[in-house]
N, C-alpha and C positions, 0 to 999 in steps of 0.2 A: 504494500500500500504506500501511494504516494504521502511526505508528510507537506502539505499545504500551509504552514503558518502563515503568519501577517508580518510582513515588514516595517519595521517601524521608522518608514524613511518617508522623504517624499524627495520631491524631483526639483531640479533648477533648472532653466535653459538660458544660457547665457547666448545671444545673439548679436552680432558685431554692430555698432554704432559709427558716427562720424568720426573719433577719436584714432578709433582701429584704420579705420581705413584713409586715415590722412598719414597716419603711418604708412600704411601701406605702399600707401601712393609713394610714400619717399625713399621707399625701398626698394622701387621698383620691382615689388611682385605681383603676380596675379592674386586678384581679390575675387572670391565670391560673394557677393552681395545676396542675403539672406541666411546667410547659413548660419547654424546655431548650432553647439552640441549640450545634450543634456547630463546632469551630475547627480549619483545620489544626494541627498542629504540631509542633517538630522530634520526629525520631524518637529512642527512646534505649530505651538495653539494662537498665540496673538504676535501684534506687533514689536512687542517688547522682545520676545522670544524668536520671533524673526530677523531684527536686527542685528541679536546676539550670533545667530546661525550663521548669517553672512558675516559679520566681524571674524570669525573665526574659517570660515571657507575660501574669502573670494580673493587672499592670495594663491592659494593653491591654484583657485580657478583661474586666474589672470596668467598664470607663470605656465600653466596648462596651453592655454590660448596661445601666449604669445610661442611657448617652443613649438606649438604646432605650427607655427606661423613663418618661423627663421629658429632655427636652431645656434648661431652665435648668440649668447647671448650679450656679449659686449654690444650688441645694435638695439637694444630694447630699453626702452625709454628708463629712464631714471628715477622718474617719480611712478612708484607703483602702490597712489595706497587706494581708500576706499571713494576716495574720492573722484580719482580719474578710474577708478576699476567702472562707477556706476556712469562717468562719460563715455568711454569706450563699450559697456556694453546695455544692453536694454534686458535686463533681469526680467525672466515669466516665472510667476512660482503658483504652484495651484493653489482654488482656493481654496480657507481654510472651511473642516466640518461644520 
């Protein structure tokens, strides 16, 4: 018998904005424009707990992006905090129960 439990995650999709792709531009790579990939992560009930989720994820998820993006990372911006993480990307998170 399969065992089915319940994950107790939910999902992020982090989606490239104008920031990423003015980088881009200067990198001169090819861009896909729309492209998004999704991440688990912990699960939470309000805003306050959401917050907290992204504070503690969206370096991961930014340094994620950007290796997928060019692998030096000597060419990847300098300032990586939560601030340009939420200019470069357009956060979907589901909503809450």
């Amino acid at each position: 018998m399969i065992n089915r439990g319940v994950f107790d995650r939910s999902s992020e999709a982090a989606r490239s904005s104008t920031g990423r792709e003015d980088w881009m531009t200067r990198m001169c790579s090819p861009m896909s424009r729309g492209e998004q990939t999704a991440y688990l992560v912990p699960d939470f009930e309000d805003d306050e707990e959401e917050q907290a989720m992204l504070d503690k994820v969206y370096i991961q998820v930014f340094e994620n992006e950007l290796y997928g993006w060019h692998t030096d990372e000597s060419v990847w911006p300098a300032t990586r905090d939560l601030e340009t993480f939420r200019e470069w990307f357009s956060i979907e998170l589901p909503l809450r129960r």
